[in-house]
C-alpha positions as CSV (number, residue, x, y, z in Angstrom):
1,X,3.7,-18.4,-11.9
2,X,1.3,-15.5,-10.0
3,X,4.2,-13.2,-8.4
4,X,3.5,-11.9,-4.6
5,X,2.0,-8.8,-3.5
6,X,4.6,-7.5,-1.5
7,X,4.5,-3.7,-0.4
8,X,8.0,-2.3,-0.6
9,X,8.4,0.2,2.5
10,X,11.3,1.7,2.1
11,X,13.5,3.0,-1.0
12,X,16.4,4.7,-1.0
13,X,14.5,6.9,1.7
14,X,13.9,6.9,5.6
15,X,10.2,7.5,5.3
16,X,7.6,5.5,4.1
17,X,4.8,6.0,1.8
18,X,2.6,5.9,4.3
19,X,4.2,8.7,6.1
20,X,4.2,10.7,2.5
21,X,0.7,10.2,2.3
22,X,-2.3,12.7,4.5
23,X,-4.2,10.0,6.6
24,X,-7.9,11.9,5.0
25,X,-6.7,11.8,1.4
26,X,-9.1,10.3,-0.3
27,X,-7.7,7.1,-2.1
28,X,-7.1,5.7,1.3
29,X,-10.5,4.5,2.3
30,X,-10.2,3.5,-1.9
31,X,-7.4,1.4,-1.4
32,X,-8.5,-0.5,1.8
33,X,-11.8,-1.3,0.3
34,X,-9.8,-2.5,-3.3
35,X,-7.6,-4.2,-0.8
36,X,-10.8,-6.4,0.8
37,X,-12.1,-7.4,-2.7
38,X,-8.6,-8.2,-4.6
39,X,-8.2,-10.4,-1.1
40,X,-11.1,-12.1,-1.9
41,X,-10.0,-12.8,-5.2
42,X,-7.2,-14.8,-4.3
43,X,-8.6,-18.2,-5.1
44,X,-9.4,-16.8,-8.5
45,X,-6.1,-15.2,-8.9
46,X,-4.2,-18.7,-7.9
47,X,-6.1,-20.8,-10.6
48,X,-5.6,-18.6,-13.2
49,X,-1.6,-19.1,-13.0
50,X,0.9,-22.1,-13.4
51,X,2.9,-23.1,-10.9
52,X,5.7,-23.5,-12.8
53,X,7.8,-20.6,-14.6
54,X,9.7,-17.5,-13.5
55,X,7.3,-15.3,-10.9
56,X,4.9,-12.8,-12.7
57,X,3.6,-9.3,-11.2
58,X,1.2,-9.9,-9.1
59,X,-2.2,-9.4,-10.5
60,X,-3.1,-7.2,-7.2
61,X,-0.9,-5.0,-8.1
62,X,-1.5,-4.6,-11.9
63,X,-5.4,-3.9,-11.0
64,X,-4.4,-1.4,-8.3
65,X,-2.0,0.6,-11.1
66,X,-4.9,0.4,-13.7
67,X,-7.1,1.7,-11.4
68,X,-5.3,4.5,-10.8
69,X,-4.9,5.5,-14.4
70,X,-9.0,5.0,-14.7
71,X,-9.1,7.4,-11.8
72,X,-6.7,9.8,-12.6
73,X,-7.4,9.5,-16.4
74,X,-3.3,8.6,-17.2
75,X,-3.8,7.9,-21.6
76,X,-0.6,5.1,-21.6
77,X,-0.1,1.8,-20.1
78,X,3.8,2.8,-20.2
């Protein structure tokens, strides 16, 4: 079962990631952009999971981390 993309604001902290974050740092024009296309995946996304079953990570998410590690060249998936 695909899991949902849900952005968690807050974490044991009073400001969010967006406030952590310069508004001209580059990955943010990055991330809207990868935002627009995994949005228009989401037909895609919903027919390649069951409906049944315990709740995965959502596939939006997973592509946004790898992503990152292409970007930032991370070695491990860990």
């Amino acid at each position: 079962m695909r899991g949902l993309d849900l952005k968690q604001d807050e974490l044991f902290s009073y400001t969010t990631l967006e406030q952590r974050i310069p508004n001209d740092h580059p990955l943010r024009p990055l991330r809207r952009l990868v935002d627009t296309v995994l949005a228009s995946m989401d037909r895609d996304f919903d027919g390649l999971y069951s409906r049944r079953g315990r709740a995965s990570i959502a596939p939006e998410r997973l592509l946004r981390a790898s992503l990152l590690q292409v970007i930032y060249t991370v070695r491990s998936e860990r």
